[in-house]
C-alpha positions as CSV (number, residue, x, y, z in Angstrom):
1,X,-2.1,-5.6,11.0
2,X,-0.2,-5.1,7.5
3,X,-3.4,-3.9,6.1
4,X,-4.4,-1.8,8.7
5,X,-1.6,-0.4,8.5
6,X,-1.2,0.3,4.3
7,X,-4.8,1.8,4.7
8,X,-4.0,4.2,7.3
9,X,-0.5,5.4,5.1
10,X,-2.8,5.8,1.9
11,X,-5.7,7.4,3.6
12,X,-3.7,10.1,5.1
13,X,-2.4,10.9,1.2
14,X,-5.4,10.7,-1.2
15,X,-8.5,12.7,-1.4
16,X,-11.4,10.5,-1.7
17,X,-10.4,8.7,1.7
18,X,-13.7,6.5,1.7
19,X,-12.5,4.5,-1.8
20,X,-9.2,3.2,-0.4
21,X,-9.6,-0.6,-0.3
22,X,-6.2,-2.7,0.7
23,X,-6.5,-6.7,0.3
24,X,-4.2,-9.3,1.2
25,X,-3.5,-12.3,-1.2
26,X,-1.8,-15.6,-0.2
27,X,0.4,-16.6,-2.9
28,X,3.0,-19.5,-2.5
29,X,5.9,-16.8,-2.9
30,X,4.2,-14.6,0.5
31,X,1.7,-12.5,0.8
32,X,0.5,-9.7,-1.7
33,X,-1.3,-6.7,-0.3
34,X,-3.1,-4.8,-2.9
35,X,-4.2,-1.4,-2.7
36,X,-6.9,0.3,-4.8
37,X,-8.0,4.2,-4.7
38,X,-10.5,6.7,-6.5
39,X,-8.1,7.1,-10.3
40,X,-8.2,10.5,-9.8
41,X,-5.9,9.9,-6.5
42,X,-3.5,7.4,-8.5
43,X,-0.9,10.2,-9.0
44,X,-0.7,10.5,-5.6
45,X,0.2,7.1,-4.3
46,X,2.6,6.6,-7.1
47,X,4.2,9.5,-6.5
48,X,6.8,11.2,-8.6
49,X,9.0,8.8,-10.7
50,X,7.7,6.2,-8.3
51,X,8.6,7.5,-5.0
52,X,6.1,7.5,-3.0
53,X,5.2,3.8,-3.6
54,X,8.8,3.3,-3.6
55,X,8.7,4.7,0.0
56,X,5.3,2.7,0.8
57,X,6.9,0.0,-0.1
58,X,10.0,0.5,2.5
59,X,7.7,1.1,5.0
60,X,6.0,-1.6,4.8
61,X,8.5,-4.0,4.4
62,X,10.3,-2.8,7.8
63,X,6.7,-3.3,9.7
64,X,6.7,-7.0,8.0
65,X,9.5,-8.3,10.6
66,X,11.0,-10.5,8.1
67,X,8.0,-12.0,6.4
68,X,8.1,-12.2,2.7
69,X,5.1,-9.3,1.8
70,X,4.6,-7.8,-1.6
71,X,3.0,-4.5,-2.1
């Protein structure tokens, strides 16, 4: 659902929509969830200084419910 989720946040913010790919890793800490888009849409999930995948982040980890999630 976490994935699903990440995907549909990113999608709405890059321009080549069809290269977003999100993955989830097990790791013994939690889970990692990876996201990869076109480089030329890189600026725009970073964000400025780091906000927007600062905000990604905070999103995220309020839909987690508790569980231990990286992003």
């Amino acid at each position: 659902m976490l994935e699903e989720a990440l995907e549909h946040l990113v999608t709405g913010i890059v321009d080549h929509k069809d290269e977003v790919q999100v993955r989830q890793k097990e790791l013994r800490r939690g889970e990692i969830l990876e996201v990869r888009v076109h480089p030329d849409d890189l600026g725009r999930v970073i964000g400025r200084s780091g906000r927007t995948a600062s905000a990604l982040r905070t999103v995220m980890g309020a839909l987690a419910g508790g569980r231990q999630v990286r992003i």
